[in-house]
C-alpha positions in Angstrom: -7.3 -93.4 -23.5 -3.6 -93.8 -24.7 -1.1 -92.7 -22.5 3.1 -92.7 -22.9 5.0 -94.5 -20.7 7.4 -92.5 -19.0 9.6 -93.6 -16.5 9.5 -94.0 -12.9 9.7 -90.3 -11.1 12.4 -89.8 -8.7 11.7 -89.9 -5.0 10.2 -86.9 -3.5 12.6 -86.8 -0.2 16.4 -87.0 0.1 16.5 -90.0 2.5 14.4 -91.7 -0.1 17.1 -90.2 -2.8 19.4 -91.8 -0.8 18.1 -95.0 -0.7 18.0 -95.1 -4.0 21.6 -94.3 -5.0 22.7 -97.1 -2.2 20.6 -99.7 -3.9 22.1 -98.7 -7.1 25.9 -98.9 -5.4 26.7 -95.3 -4.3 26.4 -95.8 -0.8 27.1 -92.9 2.2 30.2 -94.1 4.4 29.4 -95.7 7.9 29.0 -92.7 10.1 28.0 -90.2 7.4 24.7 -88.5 8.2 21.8 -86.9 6.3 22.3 -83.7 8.6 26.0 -83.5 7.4 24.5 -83.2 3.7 22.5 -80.1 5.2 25.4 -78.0 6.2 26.0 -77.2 2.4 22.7 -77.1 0.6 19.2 -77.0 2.3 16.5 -80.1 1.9 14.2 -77.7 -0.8 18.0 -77.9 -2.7 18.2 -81.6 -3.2 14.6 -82.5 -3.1 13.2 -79.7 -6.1 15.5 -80.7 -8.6 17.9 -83.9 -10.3 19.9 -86.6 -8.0 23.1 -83.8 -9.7 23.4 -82.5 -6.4 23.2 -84.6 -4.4 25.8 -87.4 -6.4 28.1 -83.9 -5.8 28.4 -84.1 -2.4 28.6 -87.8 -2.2 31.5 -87.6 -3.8 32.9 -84.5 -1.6 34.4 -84.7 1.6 32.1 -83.6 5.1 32.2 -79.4 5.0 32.5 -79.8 9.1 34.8 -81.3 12.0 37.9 -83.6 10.4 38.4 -82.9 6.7 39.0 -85.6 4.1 35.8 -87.8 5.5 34.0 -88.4 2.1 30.1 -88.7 1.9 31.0 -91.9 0.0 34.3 -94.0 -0.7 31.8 -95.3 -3.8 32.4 -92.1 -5.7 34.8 -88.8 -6.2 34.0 -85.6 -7.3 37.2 -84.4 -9.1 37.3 -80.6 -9.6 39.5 -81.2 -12.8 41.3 -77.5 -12.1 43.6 -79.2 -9.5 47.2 -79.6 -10.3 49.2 -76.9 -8.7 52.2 -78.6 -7.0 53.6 -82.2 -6.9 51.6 -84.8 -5.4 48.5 -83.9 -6.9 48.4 -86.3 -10.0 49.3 -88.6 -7.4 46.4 -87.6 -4.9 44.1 -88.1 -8.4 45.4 -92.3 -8.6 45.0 -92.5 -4.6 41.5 -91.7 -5.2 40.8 -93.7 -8.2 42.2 -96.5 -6.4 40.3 -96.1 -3.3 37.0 -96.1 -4.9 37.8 -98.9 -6.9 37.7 -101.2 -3.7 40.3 -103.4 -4.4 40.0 -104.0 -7.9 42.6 -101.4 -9.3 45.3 -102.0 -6.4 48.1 -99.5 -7.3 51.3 -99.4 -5.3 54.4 -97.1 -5.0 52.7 -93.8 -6.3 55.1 -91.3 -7.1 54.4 -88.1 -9.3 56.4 -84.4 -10.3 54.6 -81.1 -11.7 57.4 -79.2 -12.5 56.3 -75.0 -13.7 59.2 -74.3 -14.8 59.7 -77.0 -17.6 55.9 -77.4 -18.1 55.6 -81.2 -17.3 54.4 -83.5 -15.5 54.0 -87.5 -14.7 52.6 -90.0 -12.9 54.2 -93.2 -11.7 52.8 -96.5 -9.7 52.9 -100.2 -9.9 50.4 -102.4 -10.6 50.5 -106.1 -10.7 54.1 -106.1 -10.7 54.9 -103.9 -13.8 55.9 -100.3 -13.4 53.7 -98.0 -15.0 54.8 -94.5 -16.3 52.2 -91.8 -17.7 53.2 -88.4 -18.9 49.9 -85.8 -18.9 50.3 -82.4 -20.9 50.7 -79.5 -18.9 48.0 -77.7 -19.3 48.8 -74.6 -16.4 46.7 -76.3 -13.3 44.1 -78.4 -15.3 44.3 -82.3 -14.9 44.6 -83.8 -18.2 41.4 -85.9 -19.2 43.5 -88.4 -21.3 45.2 -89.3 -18.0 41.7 -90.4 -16.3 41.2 -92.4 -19.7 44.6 -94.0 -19.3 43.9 -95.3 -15.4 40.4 -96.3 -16.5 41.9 -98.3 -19.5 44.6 -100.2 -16.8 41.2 -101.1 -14.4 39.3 -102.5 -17.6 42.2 -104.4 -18.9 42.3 -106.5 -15.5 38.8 -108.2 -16.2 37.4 -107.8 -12.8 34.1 -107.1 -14.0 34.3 -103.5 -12.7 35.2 -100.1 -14.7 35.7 -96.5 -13.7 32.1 -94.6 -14.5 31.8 -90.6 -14.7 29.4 -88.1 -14.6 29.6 -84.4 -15.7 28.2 -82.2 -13.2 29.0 -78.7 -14.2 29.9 -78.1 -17.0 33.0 -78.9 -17.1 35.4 -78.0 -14.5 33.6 -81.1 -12.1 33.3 -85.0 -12.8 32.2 -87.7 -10.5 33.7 -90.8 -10.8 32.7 -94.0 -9.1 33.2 -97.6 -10.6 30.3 -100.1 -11.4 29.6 -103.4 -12.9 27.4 -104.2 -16.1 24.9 -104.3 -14.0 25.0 -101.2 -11.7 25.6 -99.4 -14.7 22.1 -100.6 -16.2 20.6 -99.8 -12.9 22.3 -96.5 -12.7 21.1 -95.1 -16.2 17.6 -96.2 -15.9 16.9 -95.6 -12.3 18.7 -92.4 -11.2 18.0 -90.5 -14.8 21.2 -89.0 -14.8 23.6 -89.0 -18.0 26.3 -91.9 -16.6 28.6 -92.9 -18.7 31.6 -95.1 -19.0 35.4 -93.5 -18.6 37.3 -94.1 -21.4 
């Protein structure tokens, strides 16, 4: 009898969703636990539907104990309504930087969000040039072109590595991570979920 192929179905448990995510290069940071994911959404959560929610909270920070310990320092989940004050375009590059390992290694970050005048920019050096970028103002919503511009600067050095995103709802949240030709293939065809490249 024919049958369709269809592709491989996702692994029934979280550890084994896990484990699947690290082979593909989103790994959970060295003392990060499965228990810690549980504080914020129960195992029926992550286990009865798409790797979505669980790629959400590897890119968020533990919701327990010390704040600012990420799941992952492979991948960031960017609430996009996030510029109230200066500093925070600059918090954006910090991160973009941090999960690019090495590869994108920005110095000297310096930013202004200024109400009053309705602007904003975004400075920091990079291989020795001084790099200037001016988002619109759009009240406190990070412009996307700005994410397209720091993704542009990491392709441009020909590491083999680019900035990656995912949508994960709707609108207001991205996850961005970095991968190579390869992890990308791997990511698309194991995980199911819509990756694509940020540009």
């Amino acid at each position: 009898m024919f049958q369709l192929l269809t592709r491989k179905r996702l692994p029934k448990t979280l550890e084994d969703r896990v484990a699947l995510l690290d082979s593909c290069g989103i790994r959970m940071a060295p003392g990060r636990t499965i228990d810690e994911l549980l504080i914020s959404f129960t195992r029926e959560e992550y286990e009865s539907q798409s790797l979505g929610l669980l790629l959400f909270m590897l890119g968020s920070d533990v919701e327990t104990g010390e704040f600012n310990l990420p799941f992952s320092t492979d991948v960031w989940t960017c609430d996009l309504e996030c510029i109230v004050e200066p500093g925070d375009y600059a918090r954006i590059a910090v991160r973009m930087r941090d999960i690019a390992h090495g590869d994108f290694p920005i110095e000297n970050i310096r930013d202004d969000v200024d109400w009053e005048e309705q602007t904003a920019w975004l400075e920091f050096e990079l291989d020795g040039k001084l790099v200037r970028l001016t988002p619109e103002f759009d009240d406190d919503w990070a412009d996307p072109a700005l994410f397209s511009e720091l993704a542009k600067l990491l392709h441009q050095r020909r590491t083999g590595r680019r900035f990656i995103v995912h949508g994960l709802d709707g609108g207001q949240s991205i996850l961005i991570g970095t991968a190579t030709e390869d992890q990308m293939r791997q990511l698309r065809k194991r995980t199911r979920e819509s990756f694509e490249w940020l540009e």
